[in-house]
C-alpha positions as CSV (number, residue, x, y, z in Angstrom):
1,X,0.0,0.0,0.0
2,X,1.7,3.5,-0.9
3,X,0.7,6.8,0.7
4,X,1.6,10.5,0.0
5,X,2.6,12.6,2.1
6,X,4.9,14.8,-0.2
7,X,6.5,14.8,-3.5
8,X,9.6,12.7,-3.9
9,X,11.4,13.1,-6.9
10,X,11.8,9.2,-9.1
11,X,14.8,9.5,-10.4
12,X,15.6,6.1,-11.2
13,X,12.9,6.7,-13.9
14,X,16.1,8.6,-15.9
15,X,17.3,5.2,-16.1
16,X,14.4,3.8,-17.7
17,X,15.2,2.6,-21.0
18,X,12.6,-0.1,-23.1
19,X,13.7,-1.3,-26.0
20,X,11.5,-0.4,-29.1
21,X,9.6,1.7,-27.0
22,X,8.3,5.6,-25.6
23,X,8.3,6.3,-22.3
24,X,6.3,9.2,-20.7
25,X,4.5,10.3,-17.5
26,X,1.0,10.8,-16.7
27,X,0.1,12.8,-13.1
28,X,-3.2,12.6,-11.6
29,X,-2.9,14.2,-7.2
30,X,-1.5,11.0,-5.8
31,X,-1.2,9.2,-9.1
32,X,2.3,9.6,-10.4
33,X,3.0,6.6,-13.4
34,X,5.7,6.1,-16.0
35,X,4.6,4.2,-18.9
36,X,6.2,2.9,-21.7
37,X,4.6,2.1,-25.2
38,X,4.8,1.5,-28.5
39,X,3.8,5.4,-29.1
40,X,2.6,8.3,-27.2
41,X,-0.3,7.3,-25.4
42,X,-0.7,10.1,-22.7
43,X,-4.4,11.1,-23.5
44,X,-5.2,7.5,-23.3
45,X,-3.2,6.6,-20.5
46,X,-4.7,9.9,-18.5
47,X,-8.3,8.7,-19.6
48,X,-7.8,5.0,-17.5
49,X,-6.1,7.3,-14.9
50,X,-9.5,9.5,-14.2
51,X,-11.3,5.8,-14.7
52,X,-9.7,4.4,-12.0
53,X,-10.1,7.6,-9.9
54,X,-13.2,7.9,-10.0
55,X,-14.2,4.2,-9.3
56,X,-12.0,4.8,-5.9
57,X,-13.4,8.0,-5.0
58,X,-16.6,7.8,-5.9
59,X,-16.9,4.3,-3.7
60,X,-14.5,5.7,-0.8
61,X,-16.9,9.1,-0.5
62,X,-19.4,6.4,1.4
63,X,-17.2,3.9,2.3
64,X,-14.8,5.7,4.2
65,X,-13.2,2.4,5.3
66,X,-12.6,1.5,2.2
67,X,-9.3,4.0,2.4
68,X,-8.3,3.2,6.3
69,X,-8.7,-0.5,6.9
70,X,-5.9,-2.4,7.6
71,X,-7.6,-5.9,7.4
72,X,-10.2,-7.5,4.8
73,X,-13.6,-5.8,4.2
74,X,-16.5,-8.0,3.0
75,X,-17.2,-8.1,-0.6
76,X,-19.7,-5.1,-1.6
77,X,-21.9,-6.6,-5.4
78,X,-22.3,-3.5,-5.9
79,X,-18.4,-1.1,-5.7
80,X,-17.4,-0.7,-9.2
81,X,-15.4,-3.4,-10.9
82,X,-11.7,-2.1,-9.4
83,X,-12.8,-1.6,-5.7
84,X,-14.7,-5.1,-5.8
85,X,-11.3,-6.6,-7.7
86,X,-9.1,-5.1,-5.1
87,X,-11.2,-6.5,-2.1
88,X,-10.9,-9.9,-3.8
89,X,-7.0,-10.0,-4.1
90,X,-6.5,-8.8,-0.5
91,X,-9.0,-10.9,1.5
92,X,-6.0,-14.4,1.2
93,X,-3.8,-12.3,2.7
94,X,-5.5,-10.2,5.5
95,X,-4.5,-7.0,4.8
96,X,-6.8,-4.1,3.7
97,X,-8.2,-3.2,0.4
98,X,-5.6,0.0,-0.3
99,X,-2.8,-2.4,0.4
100,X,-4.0,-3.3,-3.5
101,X,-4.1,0.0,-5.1
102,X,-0.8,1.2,-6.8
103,X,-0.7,-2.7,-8.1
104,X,-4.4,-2.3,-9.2
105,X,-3.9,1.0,-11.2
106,X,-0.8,0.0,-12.8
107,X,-2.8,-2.6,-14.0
108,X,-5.6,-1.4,-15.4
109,X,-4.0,1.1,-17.2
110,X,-2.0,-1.4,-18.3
111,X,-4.4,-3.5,-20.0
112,X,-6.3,-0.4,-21.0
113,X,-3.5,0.5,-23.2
114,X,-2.8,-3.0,-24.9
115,X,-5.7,-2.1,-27.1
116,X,-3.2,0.7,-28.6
117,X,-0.3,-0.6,-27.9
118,X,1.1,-4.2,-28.4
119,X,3.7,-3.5,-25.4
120,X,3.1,-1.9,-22.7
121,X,5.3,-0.9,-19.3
122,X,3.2,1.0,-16.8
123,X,5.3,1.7,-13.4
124,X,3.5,3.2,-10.6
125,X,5.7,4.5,-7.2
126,X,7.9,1.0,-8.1
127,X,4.8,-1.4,-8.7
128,X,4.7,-2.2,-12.5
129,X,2.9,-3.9,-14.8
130,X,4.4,-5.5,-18.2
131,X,3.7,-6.8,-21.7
132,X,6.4,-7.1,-23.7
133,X,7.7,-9.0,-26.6
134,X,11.4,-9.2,-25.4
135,X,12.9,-10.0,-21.8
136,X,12.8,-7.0,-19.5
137,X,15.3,-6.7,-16.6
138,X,13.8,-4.8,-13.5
139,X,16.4,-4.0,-11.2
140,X,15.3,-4.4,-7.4
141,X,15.8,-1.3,-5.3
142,X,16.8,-1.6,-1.5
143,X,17.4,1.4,0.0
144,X,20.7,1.8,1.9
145,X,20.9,-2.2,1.9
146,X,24.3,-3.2,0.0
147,X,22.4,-5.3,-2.3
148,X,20.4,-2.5,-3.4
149,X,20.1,-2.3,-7.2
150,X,22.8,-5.1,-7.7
151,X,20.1,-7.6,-8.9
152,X,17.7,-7.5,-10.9
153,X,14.8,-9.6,-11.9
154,X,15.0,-11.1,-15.5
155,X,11.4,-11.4,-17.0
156,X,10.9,-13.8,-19.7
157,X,8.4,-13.4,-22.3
158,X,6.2,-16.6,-21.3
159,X,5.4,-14.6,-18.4
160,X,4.1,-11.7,-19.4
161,X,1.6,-10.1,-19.3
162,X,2.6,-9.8,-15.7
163,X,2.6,-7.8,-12.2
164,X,5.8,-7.1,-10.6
165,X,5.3,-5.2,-6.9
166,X,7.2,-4.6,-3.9
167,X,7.1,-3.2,-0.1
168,X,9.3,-2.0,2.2
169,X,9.5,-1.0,5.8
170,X,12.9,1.2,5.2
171,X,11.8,2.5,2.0
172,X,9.3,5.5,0.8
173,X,6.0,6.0,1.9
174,X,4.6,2.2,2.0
175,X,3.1,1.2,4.9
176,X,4.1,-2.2,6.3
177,X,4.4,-3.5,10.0
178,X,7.6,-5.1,9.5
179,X,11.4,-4.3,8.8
180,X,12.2,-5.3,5.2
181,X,14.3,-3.1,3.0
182,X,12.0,-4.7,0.3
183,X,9.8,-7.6,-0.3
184,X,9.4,-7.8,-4.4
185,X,6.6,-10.6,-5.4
186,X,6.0,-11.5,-9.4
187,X,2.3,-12.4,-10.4
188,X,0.2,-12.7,-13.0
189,X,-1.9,-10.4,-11.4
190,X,-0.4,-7.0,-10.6
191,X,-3.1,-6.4,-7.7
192,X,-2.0,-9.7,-6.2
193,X,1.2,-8.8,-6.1
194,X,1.2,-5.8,-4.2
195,X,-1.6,-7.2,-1.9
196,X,1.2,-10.6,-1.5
197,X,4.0,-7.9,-1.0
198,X,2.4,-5.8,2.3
199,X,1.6,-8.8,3.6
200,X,4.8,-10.8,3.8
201,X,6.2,-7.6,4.5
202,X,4.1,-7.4,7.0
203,X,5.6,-10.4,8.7
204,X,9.2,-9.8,8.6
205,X,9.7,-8.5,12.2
206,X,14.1,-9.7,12.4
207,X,16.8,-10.8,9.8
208,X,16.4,-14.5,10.8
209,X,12.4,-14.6,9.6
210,X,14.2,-14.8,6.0
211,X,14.8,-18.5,7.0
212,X,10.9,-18.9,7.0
213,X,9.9,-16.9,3.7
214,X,9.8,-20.4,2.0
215,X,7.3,-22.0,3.8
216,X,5.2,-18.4,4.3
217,X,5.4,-18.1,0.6
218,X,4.3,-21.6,0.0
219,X,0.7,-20.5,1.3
220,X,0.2,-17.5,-1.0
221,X,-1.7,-18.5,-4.1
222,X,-1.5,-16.4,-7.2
223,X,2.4,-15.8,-6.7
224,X,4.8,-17.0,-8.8
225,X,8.1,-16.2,-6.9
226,X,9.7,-13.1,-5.3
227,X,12.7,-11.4,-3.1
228,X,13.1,-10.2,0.0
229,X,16.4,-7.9,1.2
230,X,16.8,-7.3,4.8
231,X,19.9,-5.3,5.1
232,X,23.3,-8.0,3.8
233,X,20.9,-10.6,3.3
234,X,18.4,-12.2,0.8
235,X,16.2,-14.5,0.4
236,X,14.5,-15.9,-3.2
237,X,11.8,-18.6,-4.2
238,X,9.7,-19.5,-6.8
239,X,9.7,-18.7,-10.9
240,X,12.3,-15.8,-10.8
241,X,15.4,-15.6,-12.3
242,X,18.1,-13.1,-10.8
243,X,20.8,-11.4,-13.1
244,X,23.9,-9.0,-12.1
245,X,23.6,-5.6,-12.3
246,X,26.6,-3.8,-14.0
């Protein structure tokens, strides 16, 4: 879950480069996205920016709890299709429904631009989701850990389209209960992901829980793999492949 409490500036989006591709940014108050595409897409990327925006709003203006809970809320038939798909995603992993959000927007705007664009990179405060026909390296930021930005994940083409989201309890504005420097999960579904993310987070309370982020991981259906950093020390499971850095 990401909150904003002030402007930061990304500038590890400098560094962004896609093959084949244009990057821009779109900024909506809290919404602050880099996308990359096949073209300029900014009127159609701002379009599923105001979409999602006003499906959260809209629902959270009577549903203030919506915004503020830190655990599950019951399914509601009638929220509009993102709040009720953000509920649904969080609910395995007891955490709240905004613990979802920057995963949920990434991908909706996301898939929202595939009809324009047959690749698509849509990043949004360091939850991304991808479609691409070439494998994209996404290099795994730790804050002041040493390992910070030596790895990286490699993402194949078989498993795209895909959601790529982390947490951190040293890092930016995330919330999360525990002391991670990141917790990065990959899934097929980028409002998973960051759902999956807070909530291992979540649990990571001392260096030696990375000895148990095997079995924890185990339990958490819809994730494909991910890394955790705490300070010196990682731990890795699943479908990911980790490359170098230079």
């Amino acid at each position: 879950m990401k909150t904003h409490t002030r402007y930061t500036e990304r500038t590890y989006r400098r560094r962004t480069r896609s093959k084949g591709m244009v990057s821009f940014g779109v900024t909506v108050k809290e919404t602050d996205l880099w996308v990359s595409a096949c073209r300029h897409l900014e009127k159609e990327t701002l379009d599923l920016v105001l979409d999602c925006r006003v499906q959260l709003e809209d629902y959270a203006r009577s549903h203030p709890a919506f915004l503020t809970s830190l655990s599950p809320l019951e399914m509601d038939p009638y929220a509009p299709p993102l709040v009720q798909e953000m509920m649904q995603a969080t609910r395995p992993f007891g955490v709240g429904p905004m613990a979802s959000v920057a995963g949920a927007i990434a991908q909706h705007v996301g898939k929202g631009l595939l009809k324009f664009s047959g690749q698509v990179i849509v990043e949004n405060g360091g939850d991304i989701f991808l479609q691409a026909d070439h494998p994209v390296t996404v290099s795994i930021f730790a804050g002041s850990s040493p390992l910070s930005e030596r790895f990286g994940l490699l993402i194949h083409v078989r498993q795209m389209p895909l959601g790529v989201c982390s947490s951190s309890g040293s890092v930016g504005h995330s919330l999360s209960m525990g002391i991670s420097d990141v917790v990065c999960m990959v899934s097929p579904s980028a409002t998973v992901a960051d759902a999956a993310a807070t909530a291992l987070g979540n649990r990571i309370k001392e260096k030696a829980d990375l000895q148990r982020i095997g079995s924890w991981a185990k339990a958490m259906e819809g994730i494909l793999g991910g890394v955790v950093i705490v300070k010196n020390s990682m731990a890795t499971w699943g479908d990911v492949e980790l490359v170098e850095l230079v």
